[in-house]
PQR file of N, CA, C, O and H, with PARSE charges and radii, in Angstrom:
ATOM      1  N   UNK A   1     -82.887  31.918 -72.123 -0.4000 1.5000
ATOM      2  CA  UNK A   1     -82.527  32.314 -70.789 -0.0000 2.0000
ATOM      3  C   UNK A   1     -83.779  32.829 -70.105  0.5500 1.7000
ATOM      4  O   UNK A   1     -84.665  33.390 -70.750 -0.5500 1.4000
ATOM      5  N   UNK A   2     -83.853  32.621 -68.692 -0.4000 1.5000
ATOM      6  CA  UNK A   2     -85.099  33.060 -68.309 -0.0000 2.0000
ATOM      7  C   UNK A   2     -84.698  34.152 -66.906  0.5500 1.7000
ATOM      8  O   UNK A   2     -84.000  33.793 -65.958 -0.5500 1.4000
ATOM      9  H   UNK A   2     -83.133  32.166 -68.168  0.4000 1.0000
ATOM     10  N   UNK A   3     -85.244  35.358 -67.039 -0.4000 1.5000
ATOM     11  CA  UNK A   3     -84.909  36.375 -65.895 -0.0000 2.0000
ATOM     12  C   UNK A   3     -85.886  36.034 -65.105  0.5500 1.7000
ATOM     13  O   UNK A   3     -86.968  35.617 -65.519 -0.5500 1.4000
ATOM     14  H   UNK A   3     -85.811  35.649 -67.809  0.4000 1.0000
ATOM     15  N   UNK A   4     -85.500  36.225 -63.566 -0.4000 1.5000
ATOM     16  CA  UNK A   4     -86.167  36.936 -62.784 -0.0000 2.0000
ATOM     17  C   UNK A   4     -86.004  37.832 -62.261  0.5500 1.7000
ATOM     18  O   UNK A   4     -84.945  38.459 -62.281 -0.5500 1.4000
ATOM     19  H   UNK A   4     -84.621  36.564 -63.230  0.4000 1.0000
ATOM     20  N   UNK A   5     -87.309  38.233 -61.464 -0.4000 1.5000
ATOM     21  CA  UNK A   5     -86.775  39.755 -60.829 -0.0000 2.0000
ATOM     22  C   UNK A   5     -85.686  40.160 -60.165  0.5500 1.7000
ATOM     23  O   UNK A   5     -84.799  39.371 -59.837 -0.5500 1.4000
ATOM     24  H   UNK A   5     -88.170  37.724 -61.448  0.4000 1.0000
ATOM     25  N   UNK A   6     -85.662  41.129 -59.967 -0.4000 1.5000
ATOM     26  CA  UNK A   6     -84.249  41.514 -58.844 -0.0000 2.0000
ATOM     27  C   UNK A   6     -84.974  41.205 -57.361  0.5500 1.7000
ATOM     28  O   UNK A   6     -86.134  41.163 -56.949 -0.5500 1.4000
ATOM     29  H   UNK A   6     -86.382  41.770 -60.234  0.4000 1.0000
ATOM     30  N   UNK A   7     -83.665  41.017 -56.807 -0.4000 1.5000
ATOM     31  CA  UNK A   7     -83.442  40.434 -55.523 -0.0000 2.0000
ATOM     32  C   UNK A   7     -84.682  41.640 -54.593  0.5500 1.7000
ATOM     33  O   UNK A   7     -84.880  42.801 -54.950 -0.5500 1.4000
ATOM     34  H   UNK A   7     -82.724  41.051 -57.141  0.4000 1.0000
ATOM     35  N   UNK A   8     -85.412  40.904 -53.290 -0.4000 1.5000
ATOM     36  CA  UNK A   8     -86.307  41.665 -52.597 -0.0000 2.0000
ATOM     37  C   UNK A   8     -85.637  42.600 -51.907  0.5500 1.7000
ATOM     38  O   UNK A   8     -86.244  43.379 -51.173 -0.5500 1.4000
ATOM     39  H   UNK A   8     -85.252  39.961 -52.999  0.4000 1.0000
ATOM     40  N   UNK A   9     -84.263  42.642 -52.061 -0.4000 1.5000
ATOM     41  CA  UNK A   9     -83.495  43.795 -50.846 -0.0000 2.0000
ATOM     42  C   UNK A   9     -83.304  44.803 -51.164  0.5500 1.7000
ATOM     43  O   UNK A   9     -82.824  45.701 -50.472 -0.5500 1.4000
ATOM     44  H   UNK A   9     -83.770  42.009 -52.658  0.4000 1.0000
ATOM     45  N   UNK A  10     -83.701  44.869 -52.473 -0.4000 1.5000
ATOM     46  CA  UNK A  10     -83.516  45.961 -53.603 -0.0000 2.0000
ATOM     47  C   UNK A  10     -82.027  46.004 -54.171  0.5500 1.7000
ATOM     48  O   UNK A  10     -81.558  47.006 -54.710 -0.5500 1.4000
ATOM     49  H   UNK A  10     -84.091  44.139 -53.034  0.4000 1.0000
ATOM     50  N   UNK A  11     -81.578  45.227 -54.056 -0.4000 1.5000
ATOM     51  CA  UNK A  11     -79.756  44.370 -54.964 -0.0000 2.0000
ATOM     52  C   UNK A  11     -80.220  44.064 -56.135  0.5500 1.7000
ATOM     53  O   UNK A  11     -81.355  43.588 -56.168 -0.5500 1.4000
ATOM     54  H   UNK A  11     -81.960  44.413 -53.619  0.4000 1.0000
ATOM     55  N   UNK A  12     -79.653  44.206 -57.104 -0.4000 1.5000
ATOM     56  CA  UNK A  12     -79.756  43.478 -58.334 -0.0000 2.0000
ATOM     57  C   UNK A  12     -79.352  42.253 -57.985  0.5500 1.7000
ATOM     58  O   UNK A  12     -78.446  42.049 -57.177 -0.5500 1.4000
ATOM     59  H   UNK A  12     -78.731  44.592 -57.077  0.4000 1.0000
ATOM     60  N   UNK A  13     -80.129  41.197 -58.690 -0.4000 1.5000
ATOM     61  CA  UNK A  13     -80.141  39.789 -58.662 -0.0000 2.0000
ATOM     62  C   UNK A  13     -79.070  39.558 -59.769  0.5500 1.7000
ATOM     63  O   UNK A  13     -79.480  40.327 -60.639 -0.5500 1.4000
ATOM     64  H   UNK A  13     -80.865  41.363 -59.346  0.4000 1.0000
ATOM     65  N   UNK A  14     -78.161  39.081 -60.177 -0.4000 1.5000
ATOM     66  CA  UNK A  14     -77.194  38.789 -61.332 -0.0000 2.0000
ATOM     67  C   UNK A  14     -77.749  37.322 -61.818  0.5500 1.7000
ATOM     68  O   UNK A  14     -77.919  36.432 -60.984 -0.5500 1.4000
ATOM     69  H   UNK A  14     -77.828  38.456 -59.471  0.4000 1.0000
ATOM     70  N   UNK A  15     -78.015  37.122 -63.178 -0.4000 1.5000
ATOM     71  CA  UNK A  15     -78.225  35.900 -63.376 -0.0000 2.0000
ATOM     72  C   UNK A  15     -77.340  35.385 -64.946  0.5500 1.7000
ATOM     73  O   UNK A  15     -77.366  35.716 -66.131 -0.5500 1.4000
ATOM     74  H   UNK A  15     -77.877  37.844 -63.855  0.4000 1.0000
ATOM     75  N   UNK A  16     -76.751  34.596 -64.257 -0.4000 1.5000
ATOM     76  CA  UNK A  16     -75.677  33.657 -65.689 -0.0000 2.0000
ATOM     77  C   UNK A  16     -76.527  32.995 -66.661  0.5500 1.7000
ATOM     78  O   UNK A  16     -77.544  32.319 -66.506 -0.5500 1.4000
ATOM     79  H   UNK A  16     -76.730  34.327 -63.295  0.4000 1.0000
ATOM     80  N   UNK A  17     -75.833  33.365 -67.776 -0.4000 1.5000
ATOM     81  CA  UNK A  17     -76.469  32.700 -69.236 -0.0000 2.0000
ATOM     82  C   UNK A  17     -76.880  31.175 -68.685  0.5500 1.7000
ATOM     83  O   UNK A  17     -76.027  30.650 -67.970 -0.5500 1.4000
ATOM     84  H   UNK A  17     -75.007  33.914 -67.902  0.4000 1.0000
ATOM     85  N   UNK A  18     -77.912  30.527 -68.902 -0.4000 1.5000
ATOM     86  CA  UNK A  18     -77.812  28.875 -69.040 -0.0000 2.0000
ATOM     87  C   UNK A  18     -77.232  28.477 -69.695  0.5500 1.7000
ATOM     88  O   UNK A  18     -77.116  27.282 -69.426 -0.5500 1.4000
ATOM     89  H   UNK A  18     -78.606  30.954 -69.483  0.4000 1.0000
ATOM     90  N   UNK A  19     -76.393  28.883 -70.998 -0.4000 1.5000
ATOM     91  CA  UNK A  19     -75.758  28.400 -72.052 -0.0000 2.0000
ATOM     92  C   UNK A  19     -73.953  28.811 -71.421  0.5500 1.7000
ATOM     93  O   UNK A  19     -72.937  28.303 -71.896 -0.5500 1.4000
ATOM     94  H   UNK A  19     -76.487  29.854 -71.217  0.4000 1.0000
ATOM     95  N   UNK A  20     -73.978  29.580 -70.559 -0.4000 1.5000
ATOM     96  CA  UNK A  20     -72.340  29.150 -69.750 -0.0000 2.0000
ATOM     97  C   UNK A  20     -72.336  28.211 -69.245  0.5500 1.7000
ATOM     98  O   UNK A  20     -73.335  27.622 -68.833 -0.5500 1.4000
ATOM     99  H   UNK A  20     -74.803  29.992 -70.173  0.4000 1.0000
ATOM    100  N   UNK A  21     -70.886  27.756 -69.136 -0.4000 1.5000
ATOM    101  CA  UNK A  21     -70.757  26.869 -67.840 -0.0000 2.0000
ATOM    102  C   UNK A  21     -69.480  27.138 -67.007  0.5500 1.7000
ATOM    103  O   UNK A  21     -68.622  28.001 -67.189 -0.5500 1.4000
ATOM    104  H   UNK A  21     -70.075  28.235 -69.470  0.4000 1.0000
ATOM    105  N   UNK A  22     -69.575  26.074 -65.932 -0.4000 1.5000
ATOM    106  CA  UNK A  22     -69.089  27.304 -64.797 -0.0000 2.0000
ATOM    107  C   UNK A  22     -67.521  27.094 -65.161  0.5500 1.7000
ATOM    108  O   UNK A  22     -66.780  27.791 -64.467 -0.5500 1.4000
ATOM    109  H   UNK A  22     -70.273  25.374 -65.783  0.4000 1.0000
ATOM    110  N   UNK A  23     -66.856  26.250 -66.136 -0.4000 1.5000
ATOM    111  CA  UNK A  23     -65.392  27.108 -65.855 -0.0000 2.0000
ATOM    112  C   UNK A  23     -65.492  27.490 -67.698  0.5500 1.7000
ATOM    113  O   UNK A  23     -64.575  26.985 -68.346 -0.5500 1.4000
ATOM    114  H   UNK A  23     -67.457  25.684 -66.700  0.4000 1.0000
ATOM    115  N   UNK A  24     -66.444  28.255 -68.441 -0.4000 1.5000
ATOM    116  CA  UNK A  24     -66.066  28.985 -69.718 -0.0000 2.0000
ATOM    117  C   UNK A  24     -65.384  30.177 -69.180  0.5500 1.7000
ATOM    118  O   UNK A  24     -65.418  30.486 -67.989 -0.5500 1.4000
ATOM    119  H   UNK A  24     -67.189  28.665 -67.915  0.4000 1.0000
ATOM    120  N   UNK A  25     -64.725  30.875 -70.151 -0.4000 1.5000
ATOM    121  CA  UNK A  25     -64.452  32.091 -69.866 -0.0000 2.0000
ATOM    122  C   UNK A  25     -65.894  33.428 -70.813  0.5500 1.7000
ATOM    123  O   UNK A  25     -66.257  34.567 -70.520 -0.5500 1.4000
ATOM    124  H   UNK A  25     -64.697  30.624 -71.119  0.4000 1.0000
ATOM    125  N   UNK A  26     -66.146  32.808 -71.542 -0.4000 1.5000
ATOM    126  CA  UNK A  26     -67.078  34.240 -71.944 -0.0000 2.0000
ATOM    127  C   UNK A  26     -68.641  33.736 -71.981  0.5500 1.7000
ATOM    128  O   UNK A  26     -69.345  33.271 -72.878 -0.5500 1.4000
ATOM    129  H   UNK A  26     -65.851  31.883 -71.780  0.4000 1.0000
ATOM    130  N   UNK A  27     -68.847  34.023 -70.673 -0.4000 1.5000
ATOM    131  CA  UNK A  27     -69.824  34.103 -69.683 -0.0000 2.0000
ATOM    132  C   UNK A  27     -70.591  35.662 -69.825  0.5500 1.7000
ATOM    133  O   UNK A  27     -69.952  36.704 -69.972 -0.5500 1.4000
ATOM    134  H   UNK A  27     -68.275  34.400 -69.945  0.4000 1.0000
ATOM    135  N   UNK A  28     -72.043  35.583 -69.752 -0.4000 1.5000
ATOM    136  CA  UNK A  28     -72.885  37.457 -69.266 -0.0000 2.0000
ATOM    137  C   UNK A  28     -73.679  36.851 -68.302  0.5500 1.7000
ATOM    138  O   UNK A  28     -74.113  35.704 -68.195 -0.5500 1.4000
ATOM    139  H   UNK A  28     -72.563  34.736 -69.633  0.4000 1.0000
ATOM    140  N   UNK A  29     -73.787  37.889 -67.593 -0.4000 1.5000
ATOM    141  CA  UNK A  29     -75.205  38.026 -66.530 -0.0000 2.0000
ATOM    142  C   UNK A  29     -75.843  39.185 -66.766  0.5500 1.7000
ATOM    143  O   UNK A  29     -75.411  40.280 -67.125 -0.5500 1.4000
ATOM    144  H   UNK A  29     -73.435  38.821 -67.679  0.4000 1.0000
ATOM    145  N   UNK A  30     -77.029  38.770 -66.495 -0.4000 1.5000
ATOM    146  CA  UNK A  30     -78.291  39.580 -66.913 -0.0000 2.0000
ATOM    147  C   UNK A  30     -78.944  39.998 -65.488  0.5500 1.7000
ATOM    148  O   UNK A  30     -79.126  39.040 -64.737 -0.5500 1.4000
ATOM    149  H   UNK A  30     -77.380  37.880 -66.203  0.4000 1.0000
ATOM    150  N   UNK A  31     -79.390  41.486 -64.908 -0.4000 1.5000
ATOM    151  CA  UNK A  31     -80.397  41.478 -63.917 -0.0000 2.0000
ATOM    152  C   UNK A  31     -81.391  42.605 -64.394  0.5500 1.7000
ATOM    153  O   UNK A  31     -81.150  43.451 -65.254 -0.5500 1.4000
ATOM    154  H   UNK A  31     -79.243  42.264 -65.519  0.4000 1.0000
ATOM    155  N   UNK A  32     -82.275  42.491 -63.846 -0.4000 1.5000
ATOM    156  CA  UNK A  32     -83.584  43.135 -64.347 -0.0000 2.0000
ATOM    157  C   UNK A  32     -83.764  44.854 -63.523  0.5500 1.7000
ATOM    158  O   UNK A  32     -83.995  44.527 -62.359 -0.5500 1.4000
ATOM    159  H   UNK A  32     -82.472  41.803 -63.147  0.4000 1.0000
ATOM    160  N   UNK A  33     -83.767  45.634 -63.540 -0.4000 1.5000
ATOM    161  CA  UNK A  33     -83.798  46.833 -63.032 -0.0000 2.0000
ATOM    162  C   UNK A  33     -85.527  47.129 -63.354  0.5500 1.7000
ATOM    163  O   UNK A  33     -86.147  46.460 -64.181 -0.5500 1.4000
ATOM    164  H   UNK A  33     -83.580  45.900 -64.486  0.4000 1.0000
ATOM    165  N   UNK A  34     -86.141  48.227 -62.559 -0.4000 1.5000
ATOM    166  CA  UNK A  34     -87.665  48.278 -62.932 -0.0000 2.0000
ATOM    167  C   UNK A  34     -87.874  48.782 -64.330  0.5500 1.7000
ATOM    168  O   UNK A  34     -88.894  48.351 -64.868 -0.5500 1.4000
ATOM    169  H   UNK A  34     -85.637  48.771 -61.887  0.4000 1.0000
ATOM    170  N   UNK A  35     -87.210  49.515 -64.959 -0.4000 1.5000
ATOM    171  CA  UNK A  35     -87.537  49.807 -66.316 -0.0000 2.0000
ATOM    172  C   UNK A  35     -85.861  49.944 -66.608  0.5500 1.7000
ATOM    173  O   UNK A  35     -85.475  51.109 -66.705 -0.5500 1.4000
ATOM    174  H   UNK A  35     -86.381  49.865 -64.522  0.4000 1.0000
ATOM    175  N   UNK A  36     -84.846  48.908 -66.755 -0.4000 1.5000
ATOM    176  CA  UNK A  36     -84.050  48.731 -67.318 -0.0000 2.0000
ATOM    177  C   UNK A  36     -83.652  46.898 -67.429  0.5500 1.7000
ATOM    178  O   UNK A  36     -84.088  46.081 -66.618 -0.5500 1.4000
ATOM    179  H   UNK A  36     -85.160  47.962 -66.676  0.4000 1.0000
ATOM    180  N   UNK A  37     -82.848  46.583 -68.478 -0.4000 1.5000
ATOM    181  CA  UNK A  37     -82.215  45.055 -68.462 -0.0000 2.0000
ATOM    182  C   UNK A  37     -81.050  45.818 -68.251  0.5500 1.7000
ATOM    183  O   UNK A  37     -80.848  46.865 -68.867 -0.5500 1.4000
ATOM    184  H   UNK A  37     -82.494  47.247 -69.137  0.4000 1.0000
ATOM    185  N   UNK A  38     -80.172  45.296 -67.311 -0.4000 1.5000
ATOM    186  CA  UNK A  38     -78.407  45.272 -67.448 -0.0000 2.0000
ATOM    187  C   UNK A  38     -77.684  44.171 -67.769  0.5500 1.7000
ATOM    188  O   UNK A  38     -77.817  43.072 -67.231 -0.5500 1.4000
ATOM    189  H   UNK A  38     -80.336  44.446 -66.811  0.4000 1.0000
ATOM    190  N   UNK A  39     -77.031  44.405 -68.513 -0.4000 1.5000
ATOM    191  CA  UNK A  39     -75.874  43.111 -68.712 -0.0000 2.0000
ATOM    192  C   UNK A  39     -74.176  42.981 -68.588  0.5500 1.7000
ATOM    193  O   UNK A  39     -73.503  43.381 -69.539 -0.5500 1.4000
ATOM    194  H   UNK A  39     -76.923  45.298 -68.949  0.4000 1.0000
ATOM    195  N   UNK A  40     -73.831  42.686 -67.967 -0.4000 1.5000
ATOM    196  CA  UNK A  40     -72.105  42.572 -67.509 -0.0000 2.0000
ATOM    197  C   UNK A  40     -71.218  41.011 -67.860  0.5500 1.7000
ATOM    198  O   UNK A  40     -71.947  40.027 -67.977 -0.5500 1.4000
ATOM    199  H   UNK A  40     -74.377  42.361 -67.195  0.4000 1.0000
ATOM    200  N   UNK A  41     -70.173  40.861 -67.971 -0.4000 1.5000
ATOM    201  CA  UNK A  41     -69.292  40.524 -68.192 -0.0000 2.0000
ATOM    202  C   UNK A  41     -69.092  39.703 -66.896  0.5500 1.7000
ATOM    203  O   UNK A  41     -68.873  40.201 -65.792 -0.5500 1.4000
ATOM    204  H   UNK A  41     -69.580  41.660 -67.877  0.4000 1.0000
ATOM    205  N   UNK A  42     -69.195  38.352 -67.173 -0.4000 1.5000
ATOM    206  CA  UNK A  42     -68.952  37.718 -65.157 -0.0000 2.0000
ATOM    207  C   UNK A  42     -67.592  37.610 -64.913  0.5500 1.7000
ATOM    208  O   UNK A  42     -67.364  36.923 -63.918 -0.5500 1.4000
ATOM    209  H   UNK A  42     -69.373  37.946 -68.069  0.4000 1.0000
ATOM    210  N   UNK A  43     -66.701  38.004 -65.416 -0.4000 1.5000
ATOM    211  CA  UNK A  43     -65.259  37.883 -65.338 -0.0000 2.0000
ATOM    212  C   UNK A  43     -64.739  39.403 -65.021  0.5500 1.7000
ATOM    213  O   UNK A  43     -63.589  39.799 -64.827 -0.5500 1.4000
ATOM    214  H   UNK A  43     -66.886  38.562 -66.225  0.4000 1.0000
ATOM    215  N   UNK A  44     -66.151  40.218 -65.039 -0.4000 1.5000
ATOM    216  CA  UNK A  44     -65.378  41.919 -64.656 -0.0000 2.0000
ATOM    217  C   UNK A  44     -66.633  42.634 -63.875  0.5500 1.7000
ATOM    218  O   UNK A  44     -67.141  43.708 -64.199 -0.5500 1.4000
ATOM    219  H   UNK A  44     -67.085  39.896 -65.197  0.4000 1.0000
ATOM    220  N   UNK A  45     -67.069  41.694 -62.635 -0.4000 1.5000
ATOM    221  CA  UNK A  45     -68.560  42.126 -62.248 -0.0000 2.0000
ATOM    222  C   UNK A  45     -68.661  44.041 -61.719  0.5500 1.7000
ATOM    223  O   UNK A  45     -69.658  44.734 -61.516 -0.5500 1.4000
ATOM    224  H   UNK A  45     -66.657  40.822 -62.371  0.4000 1.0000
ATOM    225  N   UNK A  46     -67.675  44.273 -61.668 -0.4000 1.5000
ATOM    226  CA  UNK A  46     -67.771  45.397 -61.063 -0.0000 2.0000
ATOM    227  C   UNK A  46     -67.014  46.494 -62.528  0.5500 1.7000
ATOM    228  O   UNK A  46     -66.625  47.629 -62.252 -0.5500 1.4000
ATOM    229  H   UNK A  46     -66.865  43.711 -61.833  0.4000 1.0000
ATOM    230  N   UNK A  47     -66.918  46.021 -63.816 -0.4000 1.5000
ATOM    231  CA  UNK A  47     -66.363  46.875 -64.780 -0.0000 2.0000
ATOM    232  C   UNK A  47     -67.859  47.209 -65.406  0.5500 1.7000
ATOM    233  O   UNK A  47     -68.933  46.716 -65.060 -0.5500 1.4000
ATOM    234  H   UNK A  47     -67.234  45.099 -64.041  0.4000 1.0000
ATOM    235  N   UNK A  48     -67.603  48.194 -66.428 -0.4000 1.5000
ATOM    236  CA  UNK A  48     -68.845  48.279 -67.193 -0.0000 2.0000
ATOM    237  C   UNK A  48     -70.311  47.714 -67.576  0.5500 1.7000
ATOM    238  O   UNK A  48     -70.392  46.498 -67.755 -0.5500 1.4000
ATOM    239  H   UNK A  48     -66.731  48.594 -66.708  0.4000 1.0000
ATOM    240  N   UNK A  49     -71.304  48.384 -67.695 -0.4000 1.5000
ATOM    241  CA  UNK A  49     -72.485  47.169 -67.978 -0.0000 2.0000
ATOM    242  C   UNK A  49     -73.409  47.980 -69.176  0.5500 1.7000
ATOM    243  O   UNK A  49     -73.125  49.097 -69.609 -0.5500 1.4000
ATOM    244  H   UNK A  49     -71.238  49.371 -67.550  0.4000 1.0000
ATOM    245  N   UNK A  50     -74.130  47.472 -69.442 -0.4000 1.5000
ATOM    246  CA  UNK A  50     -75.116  47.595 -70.792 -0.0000 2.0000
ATOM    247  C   UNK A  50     -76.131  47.884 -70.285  0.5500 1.7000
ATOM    248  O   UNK A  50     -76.495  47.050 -69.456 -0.5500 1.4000
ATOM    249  H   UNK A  50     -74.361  46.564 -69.090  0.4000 1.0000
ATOM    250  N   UNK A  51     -76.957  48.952 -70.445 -0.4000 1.5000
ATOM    251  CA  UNK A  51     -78.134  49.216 -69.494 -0.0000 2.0000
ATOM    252  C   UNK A  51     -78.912  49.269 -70.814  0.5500 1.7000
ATOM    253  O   UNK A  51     -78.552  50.103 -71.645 -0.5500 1.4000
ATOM    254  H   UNK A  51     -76.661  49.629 -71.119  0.4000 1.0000
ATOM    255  N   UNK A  52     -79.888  48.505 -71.072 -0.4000 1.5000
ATOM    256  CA  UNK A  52     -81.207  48.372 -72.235 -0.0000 2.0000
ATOM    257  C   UNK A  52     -82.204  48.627 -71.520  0.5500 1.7000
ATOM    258  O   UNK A  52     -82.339  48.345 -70.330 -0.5500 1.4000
ATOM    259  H   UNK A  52     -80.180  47.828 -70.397  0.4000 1.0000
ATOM    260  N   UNK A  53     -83.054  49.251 -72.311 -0.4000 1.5000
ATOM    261  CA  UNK A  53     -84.764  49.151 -72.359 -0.0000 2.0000
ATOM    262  C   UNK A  53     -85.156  48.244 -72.688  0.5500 1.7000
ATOM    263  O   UNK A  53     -84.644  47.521 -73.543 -0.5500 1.4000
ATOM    264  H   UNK A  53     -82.944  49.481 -73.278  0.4000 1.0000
ATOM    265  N   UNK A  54     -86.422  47.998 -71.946 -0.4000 1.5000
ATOM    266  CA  UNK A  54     -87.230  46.159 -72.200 -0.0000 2.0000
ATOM    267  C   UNK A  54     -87.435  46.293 -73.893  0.5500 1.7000
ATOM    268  O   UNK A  54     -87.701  45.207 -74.410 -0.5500 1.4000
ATOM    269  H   UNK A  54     -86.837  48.585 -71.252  0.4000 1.0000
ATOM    270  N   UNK A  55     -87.380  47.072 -74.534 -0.4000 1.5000
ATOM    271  CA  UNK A  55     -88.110  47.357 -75.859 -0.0000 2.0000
ATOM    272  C   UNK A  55     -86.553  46.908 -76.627  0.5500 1.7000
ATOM    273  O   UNK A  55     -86.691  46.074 -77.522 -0.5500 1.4000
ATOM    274  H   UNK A  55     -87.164  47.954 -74.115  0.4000 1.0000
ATOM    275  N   UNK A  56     -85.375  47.290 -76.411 -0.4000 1.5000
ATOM    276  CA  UNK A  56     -84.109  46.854 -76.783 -0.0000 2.0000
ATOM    277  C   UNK A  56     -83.367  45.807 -76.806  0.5500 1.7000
ATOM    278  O   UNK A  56     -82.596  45.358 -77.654 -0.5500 1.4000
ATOM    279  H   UNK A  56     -85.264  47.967 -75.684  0.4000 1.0000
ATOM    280  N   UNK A  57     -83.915  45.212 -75.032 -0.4000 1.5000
ATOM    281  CA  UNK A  57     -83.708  44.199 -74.932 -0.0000 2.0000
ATOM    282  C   UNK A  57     -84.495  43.130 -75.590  0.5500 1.7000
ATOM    283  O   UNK A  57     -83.996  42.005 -75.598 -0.5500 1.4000
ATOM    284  H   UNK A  57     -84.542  45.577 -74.343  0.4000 1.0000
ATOM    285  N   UNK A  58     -85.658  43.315 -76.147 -0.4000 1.5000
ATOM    286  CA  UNK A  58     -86.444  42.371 -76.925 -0.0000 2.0000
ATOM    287  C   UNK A  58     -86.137  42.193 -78.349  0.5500 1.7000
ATOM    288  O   UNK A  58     -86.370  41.226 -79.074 -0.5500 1.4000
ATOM    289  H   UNK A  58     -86.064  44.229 -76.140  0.4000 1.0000
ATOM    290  N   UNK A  59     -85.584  43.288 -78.601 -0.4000 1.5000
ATOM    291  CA  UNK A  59     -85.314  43.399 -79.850 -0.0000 2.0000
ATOM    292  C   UNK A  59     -84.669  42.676 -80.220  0.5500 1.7000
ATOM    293  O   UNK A  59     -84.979  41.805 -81.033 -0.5500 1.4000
ATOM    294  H   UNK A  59     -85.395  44.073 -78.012  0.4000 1.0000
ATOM    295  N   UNK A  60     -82.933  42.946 -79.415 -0.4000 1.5000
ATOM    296  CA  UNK A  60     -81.669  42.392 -79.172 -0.0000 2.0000
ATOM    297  C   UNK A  60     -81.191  40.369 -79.059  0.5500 1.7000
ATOM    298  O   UNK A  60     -80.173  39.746 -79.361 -0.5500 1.4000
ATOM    299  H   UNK A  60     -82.681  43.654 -78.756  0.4000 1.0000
ATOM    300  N   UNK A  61     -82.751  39.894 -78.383 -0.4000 1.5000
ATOM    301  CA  UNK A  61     -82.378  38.608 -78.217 -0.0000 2.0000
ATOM    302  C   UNK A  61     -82.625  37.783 -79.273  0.5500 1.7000
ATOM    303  O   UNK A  61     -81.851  36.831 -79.378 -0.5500 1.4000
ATOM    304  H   UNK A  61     -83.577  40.400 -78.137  0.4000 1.0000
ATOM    305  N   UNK A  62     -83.815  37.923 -80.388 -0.4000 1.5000
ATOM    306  CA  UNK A  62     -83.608  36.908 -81.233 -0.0000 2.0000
ATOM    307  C   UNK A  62     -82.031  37.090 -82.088  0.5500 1.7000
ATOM    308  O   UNK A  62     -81.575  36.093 -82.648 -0.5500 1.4000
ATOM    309  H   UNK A  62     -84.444  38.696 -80.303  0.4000 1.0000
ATOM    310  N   UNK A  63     -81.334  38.291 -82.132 -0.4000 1.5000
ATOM    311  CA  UNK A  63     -80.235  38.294 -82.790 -0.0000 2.0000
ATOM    312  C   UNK A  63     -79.257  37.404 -82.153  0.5500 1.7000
ATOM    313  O   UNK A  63     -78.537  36.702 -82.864 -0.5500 1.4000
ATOM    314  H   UNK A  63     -81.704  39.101 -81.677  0.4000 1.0000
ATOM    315  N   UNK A  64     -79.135  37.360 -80.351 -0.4000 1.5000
ATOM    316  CA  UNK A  64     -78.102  37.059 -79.456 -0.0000 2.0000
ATOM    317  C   UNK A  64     -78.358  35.031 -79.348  0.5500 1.7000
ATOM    318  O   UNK A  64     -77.416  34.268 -79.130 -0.5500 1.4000
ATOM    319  H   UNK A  64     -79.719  37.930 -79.774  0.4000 1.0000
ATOM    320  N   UNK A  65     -80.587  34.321 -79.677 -0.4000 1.5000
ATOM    321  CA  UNK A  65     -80.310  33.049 -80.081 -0.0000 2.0000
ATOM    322  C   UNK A  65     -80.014  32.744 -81.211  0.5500 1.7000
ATOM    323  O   UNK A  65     -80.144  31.534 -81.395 -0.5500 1.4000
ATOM    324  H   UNK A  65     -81.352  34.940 -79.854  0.4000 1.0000
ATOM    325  N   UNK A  66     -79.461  33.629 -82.589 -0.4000 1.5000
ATOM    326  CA  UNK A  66     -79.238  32.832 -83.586 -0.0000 2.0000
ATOM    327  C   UNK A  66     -77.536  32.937 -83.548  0.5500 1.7000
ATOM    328  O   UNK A  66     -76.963  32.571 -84.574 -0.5500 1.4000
ATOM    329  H   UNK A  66     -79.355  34.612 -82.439  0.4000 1.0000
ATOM    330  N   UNK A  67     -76.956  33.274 -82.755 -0.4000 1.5000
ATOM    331  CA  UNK A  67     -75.314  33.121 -82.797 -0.0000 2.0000
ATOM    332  C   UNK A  67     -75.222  32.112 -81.741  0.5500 1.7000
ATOM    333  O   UNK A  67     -74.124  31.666 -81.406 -0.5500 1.4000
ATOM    334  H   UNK A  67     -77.422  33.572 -81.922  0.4000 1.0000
TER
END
């Protein structure tokens, strides 16, 4: 998956797994905060989210490409 920054308006940019597609149901989006990754649920954009450190979030992804 490849991030980019958040949106210039200062909005978080939301960005969908490449590995969803658009009618799966278990879908994440990822947006980049200045010293945070967030991640949410695209089926509950406004419920809970995962707020990581870049150091967590690095950690976290070779575990998230081998499933």
């Amino acid at each position: 998956m490849t991030l980019k920054a958040s949106g210039a308006d200062g909005k978080l940019e939301w960005i969908k797994s490449s590995y969803s597609t658009a009618d799966g149901p278990d879908c994440v989006e990822v947006a980049t905060a200045p010293a945070h990754i967030l991640v949410r649920d695209s089926k509950a954009p406004g419920g809970p989210r995962l707020i990581l450190t870049p150091t967590t979030w690095a950690a976290f992804l070779p575990y998230a490409v081998e499933r």
